[in-house]
N, C-alpha and C positions, 0 to 999 in steps of 0.2 A: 967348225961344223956350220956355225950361223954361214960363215961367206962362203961356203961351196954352195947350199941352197939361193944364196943369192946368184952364183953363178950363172952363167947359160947353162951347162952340166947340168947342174942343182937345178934350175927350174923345168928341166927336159923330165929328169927324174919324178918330179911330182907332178906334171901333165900326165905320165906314163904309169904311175902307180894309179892316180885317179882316174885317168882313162881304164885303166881293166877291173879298177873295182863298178865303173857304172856300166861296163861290157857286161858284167858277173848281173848286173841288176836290169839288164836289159831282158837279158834269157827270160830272168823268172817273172819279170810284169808280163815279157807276150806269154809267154805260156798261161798264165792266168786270162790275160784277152783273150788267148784263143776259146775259152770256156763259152764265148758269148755265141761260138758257132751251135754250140749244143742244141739240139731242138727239146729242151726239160722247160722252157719259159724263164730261164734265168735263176735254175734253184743252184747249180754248179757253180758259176759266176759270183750269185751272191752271197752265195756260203765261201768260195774262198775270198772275195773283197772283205769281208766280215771276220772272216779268220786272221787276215791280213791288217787290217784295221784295230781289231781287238787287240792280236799277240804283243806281250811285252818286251818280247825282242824287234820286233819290228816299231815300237816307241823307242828304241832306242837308235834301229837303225835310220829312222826318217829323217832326224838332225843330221846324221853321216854322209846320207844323201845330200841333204842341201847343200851342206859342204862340200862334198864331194865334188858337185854340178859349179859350184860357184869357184872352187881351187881350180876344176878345171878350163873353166869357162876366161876367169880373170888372167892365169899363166898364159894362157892358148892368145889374148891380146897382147899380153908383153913380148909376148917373143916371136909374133909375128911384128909388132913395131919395130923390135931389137933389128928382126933381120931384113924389113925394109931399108933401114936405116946403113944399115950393114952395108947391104948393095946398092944402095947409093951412095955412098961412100967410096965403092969400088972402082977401078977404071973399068974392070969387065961389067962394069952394070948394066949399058947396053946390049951384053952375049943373049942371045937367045934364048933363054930359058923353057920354049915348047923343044926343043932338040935334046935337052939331058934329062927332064924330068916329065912326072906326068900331070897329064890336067888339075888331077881330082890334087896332089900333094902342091901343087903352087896355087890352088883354092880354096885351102882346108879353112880359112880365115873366115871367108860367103856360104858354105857350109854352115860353119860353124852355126854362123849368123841366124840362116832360116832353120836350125834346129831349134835354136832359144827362142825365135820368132813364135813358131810352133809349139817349142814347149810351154810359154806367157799362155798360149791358148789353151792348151791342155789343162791347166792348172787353176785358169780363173773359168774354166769350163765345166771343169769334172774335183780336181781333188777340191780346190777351196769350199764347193758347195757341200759335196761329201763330209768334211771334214765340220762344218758349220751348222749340216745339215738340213738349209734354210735352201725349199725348192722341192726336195730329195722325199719321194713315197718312203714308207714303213711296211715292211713284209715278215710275215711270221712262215720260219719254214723248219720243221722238225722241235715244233715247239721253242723258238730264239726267235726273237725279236730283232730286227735288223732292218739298215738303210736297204732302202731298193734299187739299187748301183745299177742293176740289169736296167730297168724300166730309163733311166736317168742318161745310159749311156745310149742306148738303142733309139729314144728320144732324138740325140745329137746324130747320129748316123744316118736320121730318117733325114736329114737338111741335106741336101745333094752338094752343096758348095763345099759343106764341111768335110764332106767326105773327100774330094779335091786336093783340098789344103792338107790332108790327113795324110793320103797317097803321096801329095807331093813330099811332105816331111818324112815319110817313112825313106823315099827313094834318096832323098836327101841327106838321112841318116846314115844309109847304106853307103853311098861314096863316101865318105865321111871315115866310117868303119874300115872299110876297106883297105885307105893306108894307115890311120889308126891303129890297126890291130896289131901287125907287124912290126911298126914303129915303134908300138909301147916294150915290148918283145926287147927291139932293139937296144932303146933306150935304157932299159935295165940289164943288158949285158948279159940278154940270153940268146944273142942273133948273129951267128957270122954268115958267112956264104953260103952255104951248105941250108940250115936250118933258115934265112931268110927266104930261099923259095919254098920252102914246105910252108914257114907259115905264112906265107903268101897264099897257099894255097888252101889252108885252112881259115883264113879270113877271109877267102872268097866265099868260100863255105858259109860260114859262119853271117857273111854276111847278106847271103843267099836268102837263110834261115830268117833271119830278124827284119831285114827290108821286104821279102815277100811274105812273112808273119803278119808283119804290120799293115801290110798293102790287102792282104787278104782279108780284113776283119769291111772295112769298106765296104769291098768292093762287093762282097755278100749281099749286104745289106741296098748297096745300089739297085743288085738284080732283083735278091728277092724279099728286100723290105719293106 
């Protein structure tokens, strides 16, 4: 068991399990973003960041997270070296590769890249402070005490560049997702012919949803923040 996970196999499999559990974690943060669209002044938003924050299933799931992000972050490097390595190694190394495959899947690596880029920003932008609470207003809303997440993020969205960078990682994320979804699919032996065009087709979907989710929270605020 240790040397199949060392495998190529083996380490496709744990790209592909960790990729669809942070697919799973994607849905439910925009869905929560999407609260900031509400015109209540942030009582939606910050009741559920505070909800989120508080639950003690979600102190357990933020560890799973990090992990989750770093297994798949560190795999996603090894086996794009593996298979540079590979093809040069080949005599077909020189073949063509724009003629068999597509853009976004022989760039997943540059993706990958300005997702983690984006994510450092994220993080030393919004959770670290949150989490620290050093910066962060205090709002009392149905009697609970709570960080002011609304004021803090609306704050960053009013910086027009950030918003930029924000757009761009969302669209970024989407290609990404796109062969992503399918591939993890794949990867676990639930994808032959038939069913890799369906979920082709629902990871367009899907990625529809979370790239123009994300792009959407912005672009609001460019217009009318």
């Amino acid at each position: 068991m240790k040397g199949f996970f060392k495998s190529s196999i083996g380490k496709k499999l744990i790209m592909s399990v960790s990729g669809l559990f942070l697919i799973t974690f994607l849905l439910v943060h925009l869905t929560i973003n999407l609260l900031l669209l509400f015109p209540d002044e942030g009582v939606l938003f910050n009741t559920a960041a505070n909800f989120m924050g508080s639950n003690p299933l979600m102190k357990v799931m933020e560890p799973m997270l990090v992990v989750g992000f770093l297994v798949h972050i560190i795999y996603g490097v090894v086996l794009e070296i593996q298979n540079k390595i590979a093809r040069g190694g080949s005599k077909y190394a020189k073949f063509d590769q724009s003629k068999s495959s597509k853009w976004v899947s022989r760039n997943m690596i540059y993706l990958g890249i300005a997702i983690l880029a984006f994510l450092v920003l994220h993080i030393i932008n919004f959770f670290i402070k949150v989490k620290s609470g050093i910066g962060v207003e205090e709002v009392t809303i149905d009697g609970v005490h709570m960080h002011d997440t609304y004021t803090l993020v609306t704050s960053l969205f009013a910086i027009w560049w950030y918003d930029i960078i924000y757009i761009i990682g969302a669209l970024a994320l989407g290609m990404h997702l796109k062969h992503a979804f399918w591939s993890a699919f794949q990867s676990i032996g639930l994808s032959n012919d038939n069913w890799k065009k369906r979920l082709e087709i629902i990871g367009g979907i899907y990625t529809i949803i979370i790239a123009g989710g994300f792009s959407i929270i912005p672009i609001y605020f460019l217009i009318f923040g």
